[in-house]
N, C-alpha and C positions, 0 to 999 in steps of 0.2 A: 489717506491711511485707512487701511480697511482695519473693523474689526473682531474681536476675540468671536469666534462662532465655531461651537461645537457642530454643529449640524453638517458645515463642510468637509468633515473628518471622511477617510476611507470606510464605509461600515464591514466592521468583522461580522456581522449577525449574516449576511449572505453564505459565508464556507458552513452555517447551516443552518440554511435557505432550501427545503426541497423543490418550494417553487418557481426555482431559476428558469424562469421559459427567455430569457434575454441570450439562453449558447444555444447556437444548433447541437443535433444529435454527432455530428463528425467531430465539433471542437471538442464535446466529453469524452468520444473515443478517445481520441488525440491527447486528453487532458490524464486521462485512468490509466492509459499503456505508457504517458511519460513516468506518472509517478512510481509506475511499478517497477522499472525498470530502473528507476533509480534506486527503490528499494531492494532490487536486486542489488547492482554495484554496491550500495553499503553495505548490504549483508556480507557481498564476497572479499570487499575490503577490508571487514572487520575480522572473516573467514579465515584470511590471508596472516594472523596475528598467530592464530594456534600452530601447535606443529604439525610440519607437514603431512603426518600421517594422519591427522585429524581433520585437514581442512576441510573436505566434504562434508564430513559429520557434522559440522560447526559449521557450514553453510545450510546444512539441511535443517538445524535448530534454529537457528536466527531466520530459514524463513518462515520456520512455524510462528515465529513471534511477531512477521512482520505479516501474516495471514490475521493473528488474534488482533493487532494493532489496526488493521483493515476491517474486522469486523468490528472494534468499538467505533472504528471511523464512521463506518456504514449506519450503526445505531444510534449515532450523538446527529449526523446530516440527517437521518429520517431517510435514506433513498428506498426507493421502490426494489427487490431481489429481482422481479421479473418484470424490468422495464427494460424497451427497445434498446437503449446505447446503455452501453457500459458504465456501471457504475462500481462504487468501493466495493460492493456486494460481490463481482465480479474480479475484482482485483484479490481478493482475501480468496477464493476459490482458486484462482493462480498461483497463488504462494503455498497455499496448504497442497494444489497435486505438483508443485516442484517438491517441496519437501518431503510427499510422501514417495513420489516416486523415486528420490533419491536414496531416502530409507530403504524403500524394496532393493534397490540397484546394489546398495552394498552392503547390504545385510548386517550383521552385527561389528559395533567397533570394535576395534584392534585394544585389546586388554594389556597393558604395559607393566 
């Protein structure tokens, strides 16, 4: 019977860990374009709730919050802005030029 040891726990102090040198530089790619694109789907799922004449608008907002959500990410991990692989820092910049580019794209919402 083995027993009670804390120590063998999964450690959450790693998601922020800046000095993860244990991934290569492709798995973080891999790892920043998966989550974003999830936080894409959520955003356009949650998008998907308002009225139709709204959804864009209402995807363009929920990505700016999933940009602001990406940058406290990037500031609670400690990543580097201008390190080689992709990091949160890089994801938050994706979500902020969707959203802005969406804003430009359709200019002012539809007033009901």
């Amino acid at each position: 019977m083995t027993t009670f040891n804390p120590q063998d726990w999964s450690p959450f102090h790693d998601w922020f860990n800046p000095d993860e040198d244990r991934r290569d530089p492709d798995r973080r790619n891999r790892e920043v374009l998966l989550r974003w694109c999830m936080s894409v789907a959520f955003c356009l799922c949650f998008a998907s709730l308002a009225p139709p004449s709204l959804i864009p608008f209402t995807f363009a907002g929920l990505m700016f919050l999933a940009g602001m959500t990406s940058l406290a990410y990037a500031c609670l991990c400690g990543d580097q802005p201008l390190a080689l692989h992709l990091t949160a820092w890089d994801e938050a910049a994706l979500s902020f030029v969707l959203s802005l580019g969406l804003h430009l794209w359709l200019g002012p919402a539809p007033v009901n």
